[in-house]
C-alpha positions as CSV (number, residue, x, y, z in Angstrom):
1,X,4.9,133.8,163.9
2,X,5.2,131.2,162.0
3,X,2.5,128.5,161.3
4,X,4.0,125.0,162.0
5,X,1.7,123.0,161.0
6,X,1.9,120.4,158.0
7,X,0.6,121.4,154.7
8,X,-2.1,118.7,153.6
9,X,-0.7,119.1,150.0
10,X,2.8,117.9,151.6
11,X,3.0,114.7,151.5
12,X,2.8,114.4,155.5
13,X,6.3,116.3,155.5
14,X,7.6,115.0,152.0
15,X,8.2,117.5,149.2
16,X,5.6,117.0,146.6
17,X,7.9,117.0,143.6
18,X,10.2,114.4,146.1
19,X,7.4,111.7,146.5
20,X,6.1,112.1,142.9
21,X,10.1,110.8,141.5
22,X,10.3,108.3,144.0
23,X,7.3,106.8,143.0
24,X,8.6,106.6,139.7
25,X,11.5,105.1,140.6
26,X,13.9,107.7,139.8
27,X,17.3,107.1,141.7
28,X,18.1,110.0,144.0
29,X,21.2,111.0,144.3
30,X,23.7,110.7,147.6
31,X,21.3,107.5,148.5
32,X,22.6,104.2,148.4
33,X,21.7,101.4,149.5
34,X,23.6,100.1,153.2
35,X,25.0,97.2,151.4
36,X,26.0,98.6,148.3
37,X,29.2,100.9,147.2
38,X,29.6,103.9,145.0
39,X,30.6,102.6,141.2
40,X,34.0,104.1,141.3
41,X,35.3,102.7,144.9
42,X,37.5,99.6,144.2
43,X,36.7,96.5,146.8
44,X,39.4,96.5,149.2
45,X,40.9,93.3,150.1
46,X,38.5,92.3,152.9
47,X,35.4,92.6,150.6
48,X,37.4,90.6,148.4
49,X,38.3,87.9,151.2
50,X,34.9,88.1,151.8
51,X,33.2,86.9,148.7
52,X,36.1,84.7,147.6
53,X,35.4,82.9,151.1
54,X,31.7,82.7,149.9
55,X,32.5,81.4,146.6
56,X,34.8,78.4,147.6
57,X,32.2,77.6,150.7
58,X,30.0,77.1,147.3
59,X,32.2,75.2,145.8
60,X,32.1,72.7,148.2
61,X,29.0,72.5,149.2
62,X,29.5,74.3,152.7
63,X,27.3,76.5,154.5
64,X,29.2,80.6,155.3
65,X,29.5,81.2,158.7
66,X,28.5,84.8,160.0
67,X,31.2,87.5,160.5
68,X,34.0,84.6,159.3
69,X,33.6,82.6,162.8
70,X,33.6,85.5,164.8
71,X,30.7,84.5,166.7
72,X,29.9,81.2,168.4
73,X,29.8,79.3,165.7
74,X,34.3,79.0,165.0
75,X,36.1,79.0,160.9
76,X,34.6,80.0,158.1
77,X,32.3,77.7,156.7
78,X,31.3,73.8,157.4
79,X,29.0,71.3,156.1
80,X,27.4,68.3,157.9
81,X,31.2,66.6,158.1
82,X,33.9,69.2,157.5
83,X,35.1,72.5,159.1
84,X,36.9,75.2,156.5
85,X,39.2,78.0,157.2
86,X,39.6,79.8,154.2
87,X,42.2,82.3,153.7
88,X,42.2,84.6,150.8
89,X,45.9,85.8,149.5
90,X,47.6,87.5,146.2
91,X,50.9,85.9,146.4
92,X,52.2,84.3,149.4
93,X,50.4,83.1,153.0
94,X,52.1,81.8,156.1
95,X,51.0,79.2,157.8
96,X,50.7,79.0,161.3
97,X,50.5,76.1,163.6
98,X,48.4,77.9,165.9
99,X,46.0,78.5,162.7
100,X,45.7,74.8,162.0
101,X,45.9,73.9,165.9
102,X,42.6,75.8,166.4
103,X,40.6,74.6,163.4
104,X,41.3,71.1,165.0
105,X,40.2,71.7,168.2
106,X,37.0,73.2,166.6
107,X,36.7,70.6,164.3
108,X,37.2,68.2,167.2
109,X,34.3,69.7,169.4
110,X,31.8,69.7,166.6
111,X,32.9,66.0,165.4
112,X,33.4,67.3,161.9
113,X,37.1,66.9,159.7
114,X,39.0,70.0,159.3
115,X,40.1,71.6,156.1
116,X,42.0,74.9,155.5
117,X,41.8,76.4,152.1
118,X,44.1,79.1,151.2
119,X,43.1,80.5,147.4
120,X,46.3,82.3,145.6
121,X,44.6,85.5,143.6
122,X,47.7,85.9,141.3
123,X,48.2,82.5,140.0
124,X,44.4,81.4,140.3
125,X,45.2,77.8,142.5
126,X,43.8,76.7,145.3
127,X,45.5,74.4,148.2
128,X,43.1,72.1,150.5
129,X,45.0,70.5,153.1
130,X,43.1,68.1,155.7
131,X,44.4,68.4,159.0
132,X,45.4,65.7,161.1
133,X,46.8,65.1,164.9
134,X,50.2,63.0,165.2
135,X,52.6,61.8,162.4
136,X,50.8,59.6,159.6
């Protein structure tokens, strides 16, 4: 039969050797950390929507909305006055007018101005449009 109790000189169920690296701060291997990614994975291009989103919110002053407006609060980002979509694209985006429809009627509820952003990676330009109702 086999005793199942835990050895005093354990650790409290840790390997000795285990608890004595991590308290010198040796990095284990396999463990990473739940926001970080291995070295050699490449970001795909929603972790690079992501922090380009972050980085022109910024920019401009604007707070980041949690999970890109996915919650209550709508768009991607706002300050005290405006409302942002941004969009993130290599070469070419198409606009909707369902796209811009809905940041207005967000906009609208929350008394702010809206602004879509759509950020070109391969020529490195940037187009802010401000969205209004009616012909002007």
């Amino acid at each position: 039969m086999v005793d199942r109790r835990k050895r005093k000189d354990s650790g409290a169920g840790k390997l000795p050797w285990l608890a004595q690296r991590q308290s010198e701060g040796t990095p284990q291997v396999g463990k990473e950390d739940s926001r970080s990614r291995p070295r050699w994975r490449k970001r795909t291009r929603q972790e690079e929507g992501r922090q380009t989103e972050k980085e022109l919110a910024k920019k401009r002053g604007a707070k980041v909305h949690p999970a890109s407006g996915a919650l209550r609060i709508k768009n991607d980002a706002s300050t005290k006055e405006i409302l942002y979509e941004i969009k993130d694209a290599n070469k070419t985006y198409t606009l909707k007018g369902s796209e811009l429809q809905s940041l207005w009627k967000n906009a609208i509820k929350q008394l702010k101005d809206p602004v879509f952003v759509v950020y070109f990676q391969d020529t490195d330009i940037t187009a802010t449009m401000t969205i209004t109702k009616g012909k002007k």
